[in-house]
C-alpha positions in Angstrom: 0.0 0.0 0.0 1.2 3.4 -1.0 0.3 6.6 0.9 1.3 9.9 0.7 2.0 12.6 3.2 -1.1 15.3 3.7 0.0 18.9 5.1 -1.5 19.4 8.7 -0.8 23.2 10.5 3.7 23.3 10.0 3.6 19.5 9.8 3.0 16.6 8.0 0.6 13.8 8.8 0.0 10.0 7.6 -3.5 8.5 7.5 -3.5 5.2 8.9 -7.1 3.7 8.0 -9.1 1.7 10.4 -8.5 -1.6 9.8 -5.0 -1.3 10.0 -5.5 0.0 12.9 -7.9 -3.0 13.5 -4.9 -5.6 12.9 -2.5 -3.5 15.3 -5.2 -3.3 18.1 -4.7 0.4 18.0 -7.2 3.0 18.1 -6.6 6.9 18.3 -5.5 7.1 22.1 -2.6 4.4 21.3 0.5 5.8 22.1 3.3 4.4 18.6 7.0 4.8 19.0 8.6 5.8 16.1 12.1 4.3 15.1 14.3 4.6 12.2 17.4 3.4 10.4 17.8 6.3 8.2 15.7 4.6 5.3 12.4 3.6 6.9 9.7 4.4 9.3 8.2 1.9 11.9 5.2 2.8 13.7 5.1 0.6 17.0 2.5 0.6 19.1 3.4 0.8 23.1 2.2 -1.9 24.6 0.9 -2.0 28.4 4.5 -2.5 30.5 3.1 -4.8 33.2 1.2 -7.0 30.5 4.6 -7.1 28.7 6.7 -8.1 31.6 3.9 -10.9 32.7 4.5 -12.4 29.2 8.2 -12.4 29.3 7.9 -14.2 32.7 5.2 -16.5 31.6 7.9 -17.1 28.5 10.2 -18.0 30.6 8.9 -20.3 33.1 7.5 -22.2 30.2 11.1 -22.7 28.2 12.5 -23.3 31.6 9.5 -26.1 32.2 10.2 -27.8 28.5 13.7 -26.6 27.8 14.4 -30.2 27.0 11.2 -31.0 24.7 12.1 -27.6 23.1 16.0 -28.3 22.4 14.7 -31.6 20.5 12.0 -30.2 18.7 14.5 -27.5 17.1 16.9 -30.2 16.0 
């Protein structure tokens, strides 16, 4: 999909439509970080911190709970 800046006051603004929006689980009050390697944009939306860090714990416990099954399943 192609898109092309619109002018907005001294700025410029990007239209994301709703259903990309849809597929991010992002509405208008979703805060996006905005990175860059000098080429590209990415749009990320933030995430809720404390759901975050109970999936990274629930990550773990679970490889440290199969880390056997896991290692033979990736050879």
């Amino acid at each position: 999909m192609q898109k092309k800046l619109i002018k907005h006051g001294n700025s410029m603004a990007l239209i994301i439509e709703k259903p990309i929006l849809d597929l991010l689980g992002a509405d208008a009050a979703t805060p996006f970080e905005i990175t860059t390697d000098g080429q590209a944009l990415v749009l990320t939306p933030v995430r809720n911190k404390k759901r975050r860090a109970a999936f990274r714990a629930a990550l773990e416990r679970g490889n440290r709970k199969y880390a056997d099954a896991l290692r033979k399943l990736a050879e």
